[in-house]
C-alpha positions as a printed Julia matrix, in Angstrom:
239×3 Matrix{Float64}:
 -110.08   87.93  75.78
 -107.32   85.54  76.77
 -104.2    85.33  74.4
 -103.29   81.46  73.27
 -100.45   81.11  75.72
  -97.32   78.95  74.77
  -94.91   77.93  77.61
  -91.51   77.14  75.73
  -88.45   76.01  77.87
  -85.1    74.18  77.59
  -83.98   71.49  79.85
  -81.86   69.05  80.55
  -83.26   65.45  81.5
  -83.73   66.09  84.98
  -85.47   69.33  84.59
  -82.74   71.96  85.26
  -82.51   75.34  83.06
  -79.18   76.73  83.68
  -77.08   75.18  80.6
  -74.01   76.39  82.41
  -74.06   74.08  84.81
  -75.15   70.49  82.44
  -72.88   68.28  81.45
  -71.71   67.4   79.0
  -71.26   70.82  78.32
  -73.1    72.5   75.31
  -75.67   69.85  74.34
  -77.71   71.82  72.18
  -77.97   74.79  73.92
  -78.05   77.19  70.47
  -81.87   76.38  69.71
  -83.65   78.01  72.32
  -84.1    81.55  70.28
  -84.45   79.4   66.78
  -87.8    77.84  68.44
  -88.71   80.95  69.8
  -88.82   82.74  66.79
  -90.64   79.53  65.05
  -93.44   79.85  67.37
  -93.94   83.44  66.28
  -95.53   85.42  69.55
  -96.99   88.49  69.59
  -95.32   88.96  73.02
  -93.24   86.85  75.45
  -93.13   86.77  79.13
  -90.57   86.32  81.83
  -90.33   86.65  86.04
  -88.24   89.38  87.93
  -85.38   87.01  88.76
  -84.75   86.37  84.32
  -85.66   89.97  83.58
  -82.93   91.47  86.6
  -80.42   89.25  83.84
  -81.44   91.6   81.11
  -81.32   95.32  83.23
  -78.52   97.61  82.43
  -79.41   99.86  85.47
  -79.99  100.25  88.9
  -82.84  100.68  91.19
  -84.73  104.13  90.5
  -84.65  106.53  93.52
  -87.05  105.87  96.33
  -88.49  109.3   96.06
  -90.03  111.51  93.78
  -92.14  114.67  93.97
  -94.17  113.69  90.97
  -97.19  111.5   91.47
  -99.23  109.1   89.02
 -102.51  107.6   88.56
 -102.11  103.66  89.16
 -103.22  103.52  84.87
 -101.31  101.64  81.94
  -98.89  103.76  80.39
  -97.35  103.11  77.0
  -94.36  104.4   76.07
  -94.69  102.5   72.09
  -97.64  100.17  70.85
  -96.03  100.09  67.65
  -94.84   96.81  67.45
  -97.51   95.17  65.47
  -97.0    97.9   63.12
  -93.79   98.38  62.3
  -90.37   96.34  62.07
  -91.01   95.78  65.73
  -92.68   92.61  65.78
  -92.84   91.72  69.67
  -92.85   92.7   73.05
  -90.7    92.05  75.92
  -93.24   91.66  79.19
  -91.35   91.62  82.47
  -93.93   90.19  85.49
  -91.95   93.09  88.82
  -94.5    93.16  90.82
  -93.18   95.56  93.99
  -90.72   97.82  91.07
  -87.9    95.94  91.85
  -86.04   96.22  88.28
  -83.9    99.2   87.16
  -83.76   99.33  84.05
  -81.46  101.21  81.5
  -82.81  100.42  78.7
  -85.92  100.21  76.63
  -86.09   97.09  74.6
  -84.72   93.69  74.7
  -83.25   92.85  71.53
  -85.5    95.2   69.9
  -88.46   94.36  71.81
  -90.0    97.05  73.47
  -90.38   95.97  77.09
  -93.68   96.68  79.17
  -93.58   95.76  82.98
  -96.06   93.91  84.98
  -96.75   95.96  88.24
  -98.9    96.19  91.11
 -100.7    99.45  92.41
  -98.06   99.28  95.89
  -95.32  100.35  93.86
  -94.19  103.92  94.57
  -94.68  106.72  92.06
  -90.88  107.11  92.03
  -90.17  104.06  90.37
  -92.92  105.13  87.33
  -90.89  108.11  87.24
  -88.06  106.27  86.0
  -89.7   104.06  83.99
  -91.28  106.56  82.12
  -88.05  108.71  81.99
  -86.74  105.89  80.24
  -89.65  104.94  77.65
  -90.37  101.23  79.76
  -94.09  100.92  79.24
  -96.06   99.54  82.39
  -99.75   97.96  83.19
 -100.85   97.35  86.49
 -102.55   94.13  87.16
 -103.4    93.6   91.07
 -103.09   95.76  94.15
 -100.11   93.85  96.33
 -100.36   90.51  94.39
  -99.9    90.02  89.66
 -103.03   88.58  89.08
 -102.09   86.79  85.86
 -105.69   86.48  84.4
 -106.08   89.92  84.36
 -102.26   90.47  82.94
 -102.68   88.12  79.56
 -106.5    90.45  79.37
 -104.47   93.66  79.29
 -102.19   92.28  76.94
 -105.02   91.14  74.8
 -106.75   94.34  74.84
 -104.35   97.57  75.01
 -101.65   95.65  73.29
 -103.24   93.15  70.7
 -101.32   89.95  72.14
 -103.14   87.31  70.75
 -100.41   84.43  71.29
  -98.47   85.04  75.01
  -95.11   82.91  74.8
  -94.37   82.22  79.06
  -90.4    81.46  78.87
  -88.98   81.4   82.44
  -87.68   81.39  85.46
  -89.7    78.54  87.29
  -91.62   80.71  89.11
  -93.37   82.67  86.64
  -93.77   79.18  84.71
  -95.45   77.81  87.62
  -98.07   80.81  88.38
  -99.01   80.34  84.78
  -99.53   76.74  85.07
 -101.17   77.07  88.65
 -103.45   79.78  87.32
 -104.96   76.94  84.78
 -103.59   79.83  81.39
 -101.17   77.49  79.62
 -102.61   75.99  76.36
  -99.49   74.41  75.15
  -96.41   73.35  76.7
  -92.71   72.87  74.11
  -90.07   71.48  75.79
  -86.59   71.65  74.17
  -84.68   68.92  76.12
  -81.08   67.95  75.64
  -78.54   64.94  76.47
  -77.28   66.72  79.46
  -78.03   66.39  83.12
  -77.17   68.89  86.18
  -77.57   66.63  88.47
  -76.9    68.7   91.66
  -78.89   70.89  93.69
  -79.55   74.71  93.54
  -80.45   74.81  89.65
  -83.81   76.2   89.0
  -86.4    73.83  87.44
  -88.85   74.36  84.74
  -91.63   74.63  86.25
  -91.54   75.65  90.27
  -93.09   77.91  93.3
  -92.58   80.23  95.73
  -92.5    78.74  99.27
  -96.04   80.47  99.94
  -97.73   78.19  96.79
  -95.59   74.95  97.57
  -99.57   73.31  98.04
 -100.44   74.47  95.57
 -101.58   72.2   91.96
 -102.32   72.88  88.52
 -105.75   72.17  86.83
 -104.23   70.07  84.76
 -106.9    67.63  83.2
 -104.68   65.99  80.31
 -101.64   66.35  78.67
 -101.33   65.13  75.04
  -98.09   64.85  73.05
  -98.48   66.61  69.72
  -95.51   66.16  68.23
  -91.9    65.09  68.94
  -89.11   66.88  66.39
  -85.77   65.37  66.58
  -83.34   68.11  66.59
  -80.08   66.75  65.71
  -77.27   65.72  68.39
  -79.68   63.87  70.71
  -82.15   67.0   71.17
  -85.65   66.54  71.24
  -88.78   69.0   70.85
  -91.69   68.21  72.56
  -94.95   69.96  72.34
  -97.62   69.05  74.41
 -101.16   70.47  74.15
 -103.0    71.15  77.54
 -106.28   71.15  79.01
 -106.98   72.62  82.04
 -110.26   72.15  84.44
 -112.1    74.88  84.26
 -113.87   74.4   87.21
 -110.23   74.76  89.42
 -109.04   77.66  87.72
């Protein structure tokens, strides 16, 4: 069964999600997490580039003598049940990611991985309690990801929070339902900032099944910041 999937982002009017770089500087840039935590997800999802941001270690060693079966493996699936509320999911789909850690901010994090990743880099996932699902051979298939989140993990509502990339795949893949868009007085303005929604070079022709787009709601913020929350319906028959 396929969670409801939320794609929340913060932007400034031309698009660009690094607030470092807007001007003027800190146009609203404190209500990101406060929206988050409004929309109340069972789990949230981000690429490899945003989740390298939140690793504390390095790469794991490129050998081990252990081997594993290519099966999920859960280190916790507590968090509906206890003070743990959500999970962290981390789309690495070649074990790229070293972690050091086991949560972010509390939530437990379970990685998105593909059957070609060695067994040495389970080993040090496992050695460090990351939980892990594998969801394609070389390639995420993101159908089958929000599935196995569904079913092993109970994620009915999927929040899909960044970089571009990721955005995009969700978009392209026709599994957004609703799109919020935090966007501030403040423009970039110069090249090199990721977007909100983008592509590798390999799906550059590739498009959405977007059908419609309808504005829900519009929240004034305060300061000049706007919430908008667009529902979405995609074509089934291009997905």
């Amino acid at each position: 069964m396929k969670p409801y999937v939320i794609c929340l982002m913060h932007s400034s009017l031309d698009g660009r999600t690094h607030p470092s770089r807007w001007r003027p500087k800190g146009a609203g840039t404190d209500w990101f997490e406060k929206i988050h935590d409004q929309l109340g997800g069972d789990a949230w999802v981000i690429g490899r580039v945003t989740g390298s941001e939140f690793a504390k270690g390095k790469p794991y060693p490129e050998t081990s003598g252990e081997k594993f079966p290519r099966e999920n493996w859960f280190a916790r699936r507590d968090a509906e049940t206890s003070s743990i509320k959500t999970y962290g999911v981390v789309l690495d789909a070649h074990g790229k990611i070293g972690w050091g850690r086991s949560d972010i901010g509390g939530d437990p994090i379970v990685v998105v991985l593909t059957e070609s990743v060695p067994d040495s880099h389970l080993a040090g996932l496992r050695s460090e309690g990351v939980s892990y699902i594998f969801a394609g051979k070389s390639e995420i298939d993101l159908v089958l990801t929000v599935e196995i989140l569904n079913r092993e993990l109970g994620v009915k509502r999927l929040l899909v929070e960044g970089g571009g990339v990721a955005n995009g795949a969700f978009l392209r893949a026709g599994l957004i339902d609703e799109f919020n868009l935090i966007l501030s007085p403040a423009i970039d303005g110069a090249r090199g900032a990721p977007f909100v929604f983008d592509s590798a070079e390999s799906d550059s022709d590739k498009r959405a099944p977007l059908c419609a787009m309808t504005l829900e709601s519009t929240r004034d913020l305060g300061g000049g910041v706007l919430l908008l929350r667009y529902l979405i319906q995609n074509d089934p028959a291009r997905q």
